[in-house]
N, C-alpha and C positions, 0 to 999 in steps of 0.2 A: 897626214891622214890620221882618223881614229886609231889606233889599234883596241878600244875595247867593245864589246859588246853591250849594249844598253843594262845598265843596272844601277838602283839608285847610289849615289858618291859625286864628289866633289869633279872628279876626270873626269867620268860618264856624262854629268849634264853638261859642260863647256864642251866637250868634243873631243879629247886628247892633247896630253902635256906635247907634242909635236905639234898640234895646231897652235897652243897658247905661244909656242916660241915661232910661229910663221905671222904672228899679228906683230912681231918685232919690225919686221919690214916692211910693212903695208903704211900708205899716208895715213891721219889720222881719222878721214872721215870714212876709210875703209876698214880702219880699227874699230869702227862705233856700227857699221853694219855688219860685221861679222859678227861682235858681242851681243846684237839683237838678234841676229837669225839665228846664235847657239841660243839664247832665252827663249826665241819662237819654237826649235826642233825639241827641248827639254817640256814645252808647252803641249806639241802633239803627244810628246808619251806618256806626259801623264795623262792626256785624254783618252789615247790609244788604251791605256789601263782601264780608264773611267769604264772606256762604252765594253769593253774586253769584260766587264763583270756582267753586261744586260745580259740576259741570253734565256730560253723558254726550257731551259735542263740545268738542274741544281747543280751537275759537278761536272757539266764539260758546256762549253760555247755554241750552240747552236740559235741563230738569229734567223726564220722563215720570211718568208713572204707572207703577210697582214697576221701576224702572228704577236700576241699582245706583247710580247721584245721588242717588236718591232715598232709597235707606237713607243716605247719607252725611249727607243733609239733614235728615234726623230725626233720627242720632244727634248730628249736632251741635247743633240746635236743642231736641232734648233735655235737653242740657247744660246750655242758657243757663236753663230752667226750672226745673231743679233747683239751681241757683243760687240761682233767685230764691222759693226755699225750699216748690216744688210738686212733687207726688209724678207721677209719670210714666210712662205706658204707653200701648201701640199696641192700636188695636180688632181687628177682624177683617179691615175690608179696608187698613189701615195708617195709617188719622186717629192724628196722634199727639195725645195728650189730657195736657194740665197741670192738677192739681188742687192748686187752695188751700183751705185747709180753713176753715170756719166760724169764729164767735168761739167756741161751743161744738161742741167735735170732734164728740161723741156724736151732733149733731143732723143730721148728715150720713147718719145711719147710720138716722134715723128716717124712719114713714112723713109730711109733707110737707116736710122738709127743701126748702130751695129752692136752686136753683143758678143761678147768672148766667153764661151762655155769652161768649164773647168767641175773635177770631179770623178767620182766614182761610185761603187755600191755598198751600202750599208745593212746586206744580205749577209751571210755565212754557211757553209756547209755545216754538217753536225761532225759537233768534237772536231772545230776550225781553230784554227790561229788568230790571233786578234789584227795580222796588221794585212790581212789581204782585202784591197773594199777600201776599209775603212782611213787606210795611210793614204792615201789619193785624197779623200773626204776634207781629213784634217788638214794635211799641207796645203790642199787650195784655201783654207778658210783661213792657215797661219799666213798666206801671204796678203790676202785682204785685210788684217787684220792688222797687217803692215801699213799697207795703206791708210788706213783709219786713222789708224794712231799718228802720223803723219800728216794728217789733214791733207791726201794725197789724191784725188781723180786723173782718171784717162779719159782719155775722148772716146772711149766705145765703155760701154758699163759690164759687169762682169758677173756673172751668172754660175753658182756651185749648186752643183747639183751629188744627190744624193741617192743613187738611183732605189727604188724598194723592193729589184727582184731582177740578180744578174744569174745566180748559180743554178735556178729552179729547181730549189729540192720540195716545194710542195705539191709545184705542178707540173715537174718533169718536161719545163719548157722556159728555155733559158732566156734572156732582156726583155724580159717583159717590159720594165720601166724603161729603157733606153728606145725599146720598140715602140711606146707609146711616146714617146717625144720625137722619135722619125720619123712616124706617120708607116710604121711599118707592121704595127701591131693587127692580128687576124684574127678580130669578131669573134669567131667559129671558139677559139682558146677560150672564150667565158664559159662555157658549158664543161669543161673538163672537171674532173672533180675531186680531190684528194685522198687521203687514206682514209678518212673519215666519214666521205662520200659527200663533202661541201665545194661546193659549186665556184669556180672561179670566183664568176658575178657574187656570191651572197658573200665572198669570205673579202669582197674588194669593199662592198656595202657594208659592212660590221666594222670596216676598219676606216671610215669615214670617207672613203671615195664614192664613185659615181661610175659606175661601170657601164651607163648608158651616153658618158658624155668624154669616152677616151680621144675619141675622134680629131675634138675640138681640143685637145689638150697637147697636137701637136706644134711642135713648133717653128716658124716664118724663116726659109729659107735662107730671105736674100736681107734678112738681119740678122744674120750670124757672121763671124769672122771663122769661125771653126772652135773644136772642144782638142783639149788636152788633159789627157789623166796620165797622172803620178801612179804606179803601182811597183809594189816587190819583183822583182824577176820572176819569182817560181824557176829559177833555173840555179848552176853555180859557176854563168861564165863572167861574171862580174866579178865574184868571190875568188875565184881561180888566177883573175886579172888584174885585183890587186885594185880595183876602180869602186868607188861611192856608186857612180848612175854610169847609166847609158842609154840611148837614142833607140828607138823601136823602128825598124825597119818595116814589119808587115806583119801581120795574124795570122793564122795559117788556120784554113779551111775543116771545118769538121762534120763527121758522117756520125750519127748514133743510130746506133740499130737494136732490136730484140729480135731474137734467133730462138727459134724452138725447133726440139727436136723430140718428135713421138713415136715412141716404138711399143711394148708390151709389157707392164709389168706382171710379175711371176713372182712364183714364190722361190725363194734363193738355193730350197735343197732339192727340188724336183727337177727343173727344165733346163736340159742340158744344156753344156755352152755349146755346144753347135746349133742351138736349135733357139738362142736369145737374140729379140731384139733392144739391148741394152740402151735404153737412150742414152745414158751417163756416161758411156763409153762411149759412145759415138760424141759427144759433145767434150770428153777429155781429147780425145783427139783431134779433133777442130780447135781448140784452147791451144794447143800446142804449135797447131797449123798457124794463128794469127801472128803467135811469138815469131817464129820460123821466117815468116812472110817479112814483117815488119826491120825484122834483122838483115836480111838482104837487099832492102832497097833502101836508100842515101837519104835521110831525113823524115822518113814513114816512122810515124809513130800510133801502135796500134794494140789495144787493151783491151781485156776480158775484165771487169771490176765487177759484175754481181752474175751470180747463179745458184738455180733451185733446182734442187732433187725431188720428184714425186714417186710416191707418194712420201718418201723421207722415212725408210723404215729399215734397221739393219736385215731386216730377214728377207727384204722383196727387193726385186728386181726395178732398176727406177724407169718406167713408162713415158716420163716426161721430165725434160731440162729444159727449164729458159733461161738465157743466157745473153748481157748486154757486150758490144761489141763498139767499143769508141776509136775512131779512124782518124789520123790526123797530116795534113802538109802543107807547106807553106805555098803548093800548086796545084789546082782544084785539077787539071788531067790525071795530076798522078794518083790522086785521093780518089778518085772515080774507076780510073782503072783497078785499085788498089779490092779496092770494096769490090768490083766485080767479080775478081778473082777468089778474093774469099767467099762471095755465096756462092759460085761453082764450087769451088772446094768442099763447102760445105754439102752441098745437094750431093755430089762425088762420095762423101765419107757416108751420108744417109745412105744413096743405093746399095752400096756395097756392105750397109749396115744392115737391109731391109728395115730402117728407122725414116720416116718422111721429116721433111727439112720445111721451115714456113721462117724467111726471113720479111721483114717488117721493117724500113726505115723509119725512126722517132722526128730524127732532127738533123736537118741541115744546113751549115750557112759555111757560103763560099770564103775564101782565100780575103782580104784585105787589105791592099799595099797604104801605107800612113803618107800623106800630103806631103809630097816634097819637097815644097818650099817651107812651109812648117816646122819640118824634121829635120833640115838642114839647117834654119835657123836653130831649132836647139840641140845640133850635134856640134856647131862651132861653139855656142856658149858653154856645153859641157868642157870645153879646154880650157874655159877661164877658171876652172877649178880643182881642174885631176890634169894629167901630165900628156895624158892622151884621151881619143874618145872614140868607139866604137858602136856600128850598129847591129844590133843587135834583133832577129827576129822571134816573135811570142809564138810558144807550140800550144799555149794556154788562150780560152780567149776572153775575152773585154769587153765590157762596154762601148769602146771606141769602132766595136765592129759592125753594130748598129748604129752608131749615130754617124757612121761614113758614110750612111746612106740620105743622110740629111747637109752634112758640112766635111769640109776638110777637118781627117783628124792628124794627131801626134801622139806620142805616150816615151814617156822616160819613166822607165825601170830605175829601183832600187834595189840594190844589193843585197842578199837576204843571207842569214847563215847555212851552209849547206845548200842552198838552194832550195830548203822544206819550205812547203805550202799545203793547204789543206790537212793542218795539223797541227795540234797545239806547241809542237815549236819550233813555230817562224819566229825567227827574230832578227830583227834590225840596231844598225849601230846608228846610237843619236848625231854621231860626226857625218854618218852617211845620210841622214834626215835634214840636216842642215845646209849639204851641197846641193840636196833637192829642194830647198827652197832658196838658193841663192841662185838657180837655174831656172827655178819658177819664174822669183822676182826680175830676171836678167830679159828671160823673155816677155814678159809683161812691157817692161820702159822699152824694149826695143819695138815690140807689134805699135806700143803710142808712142813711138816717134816714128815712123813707120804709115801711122794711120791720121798722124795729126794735118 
């Protein structure tokens, strides 16, 4: 295994002076793919670097949804696709899509032509990490890129996709792009409108899409083989376990809510405390409640991450808290019951606050178990390269959780340091980059012989 973390040097790019002494014992023509896939995994970091500089804020990484980073980020990752000898265009709402073509071109063009999705999102939260998204992106295009250069086809052709909007930070509505290629995407979502006050539709229109024509932008069922994406853990049970990757068991289901709480503001040196309806008190208390709740029960995971005070002034009494509530489990009863308990809880702390309670659900999407047969095929090939292999389930969610409503999906995690995500420092080891593309490639030959 690697022991180091990605940094530019001579160890770093091959993978670790322990891997150069494991190519001692490998035949030779296993000596000549391992030496390409340490050159492929040295290849995504410096891309990872490259697209790591786009971003629409001078001193931290933020990459939106039709946000002009974001045409930057496709035309350059564009590039790297077309490179790796795939033909290349934007859908409607701006997934950028790489097609490899079959071993027979023609059969692409016939009715069940099969295609194998591969991919991720090349969104970003603000003051993000560079490899969450976009290390899915790179490894599917490093292992095409394989193929190429090999002069290699499969009998089904192979489709990288890029998604233009997993995290929704401009429209507080997450797969958009994954939603528009599962034919799951809701009309109604064009009209929503930014911090800006621009309009889904106009901000999809300026950025070269067609917001009248998402519909048709979905895509044929029963010509897919299923999608697989590569992503970071966002955890530290891989790191803790001493593994490069591992196998994704299921998505776990998520509830977002906005919670407000209205009582009376006052001024802070008149109205006695017996006589306040403090909203910000009643809503610290609730805050605490979620923590409390979330600790007691086996695998609930449950967050307060933004809240306002009004009127926001040290001398008065704050009248009004909103306050967002993210619910998580890998079982949509328990995530349900979960959430009900907390808006009683909450209505419970308003009454007895004389503060009124107006809970509001944002966003929901159910639980997602990954394709069985899929996931077991790349939970045995994770053994042809770590000593063991493990499944693993994402409290985080994916792209794959949308497009399971279109294909069977899969997803192998990467090993990230500490477990950090949604922060500028994720980071990944290029030896663990490389076990991800020799898991990529493993399952590739195996679905085309499999398929042939």
């Amino acid at each position: 295994m690697c022991r180091c973390w990605y940094r530019p040097g001579l160890t770093a790019l091959i993978g670790g002076v322990e891997w150069i002494g494991k190519l001692a014992w490998l035949p030779p023509q296993d000596i000549v793919d391992e030496l390409m896939n340490a050159d492929l995994a040295r290849t995504v970091m410096e891309r990872i670097e490259a697209l790591g500089q786009i971003s629409e804020e001078p001193d931290r990484l933020t990459r939106t949804f039709c946000s002009p980073a974001m045409r930057r980020a496709n035309d350059l990752v564009g590039s790297w696709m077309r490179a790796a000898g795939m033909d290349v265009r934007e859908d409607a709402i701006g997934n950028l899509i790489g097609h490899y073509p079959a071993a027979n071109p023609k059969s692409a063009r016939e009715p069940g032509a099969k295609v194998l999705l591969l991919g991720s999102h090349l969104d970003t939260v603000r003051n993000a990490g560079k490899f969450d998204g976009a290390l899915g992106v790179l490894v599917a295009i490093a292992c095409v890129q394989r193929l190429f250069q090999n002069q290699i086809r499969l009998p089904f052709a192979i489709e990288v996709l890029g998604f233009a909007d997993e995290e929704g930070v401009r429209y507080h509505s997450t797969y958009l792009g994954s939603k528009v290629l599962a034919g799951t995407f809701d009309p109604e979502d064009l009209k929503i409108t930014d911090a800006e006050g621009v309009t889904m539709a106009q901000a999809i229109r300026s950025f070269g899409g067609h917001p009248g024509a998402l519909a048709s932008a979905k895509l044929e069922r029963r010509h897919l083989l299923g999608y697989l994406e590569v992503h970071i853990e966002q955890g530290s049970v891989l790191e803790e376990k001493k593994f490069s990757v591992g196998a994704v068991s299921a998505i776990a289901g998520q509830t977002r809510t906005r919670v407000r709480f209205l009582g009376r503001a006052g001024h802070a040196a008149t109205v006695p405390m017996n006589r306040r309806r403090d909203a910000l008190c009643a809503a610290a208390q609730f805050v605490l409640a979620v923590e409390n709740h979330a600790r007691r029960s086996a695998g609930l995971v449950a967050t307060v991450g933004e809240i306002a005070a009004l009127p926001g002034s040290s001398n008065v009494i704050p009248g009004e808290v909103n306050l967002s509530v993210d619910v998580r489990h890998s079982d949509d009863a328990t995530r349900a019951a979960a959430c009900a308990r907390l808006r009683d809880h909450a209505k419970d702390i308003g009454k007895a606050r004389s503060v009124d309670v107006k809970w509001h659900v944002i966003h929901k999407t159910r639980s997602v178990a990954c394709d069985r047969g899929l996931s077991e095929m790349l939970n045995q090939l994770v053994k042809r390269h770590q000593r063991e292999s493990i499944f693993l389930p994402s409290g985080a969610g994916h792209d794959a959780a949308a497009m399971a409503a279109l294909t069977p999906v899969a997803m192998l995690f990467v090993r990230c340091k500490g477990g950090i995500s949604h922060h500028p420092g994720e980071s990944v080891r290029v030896g663990d980059v490389r076990v991800a593309i020799a898991v990529m490639e493993d399952f590739l030959q195996t679905l085309a012989r499999c398929d042939a």
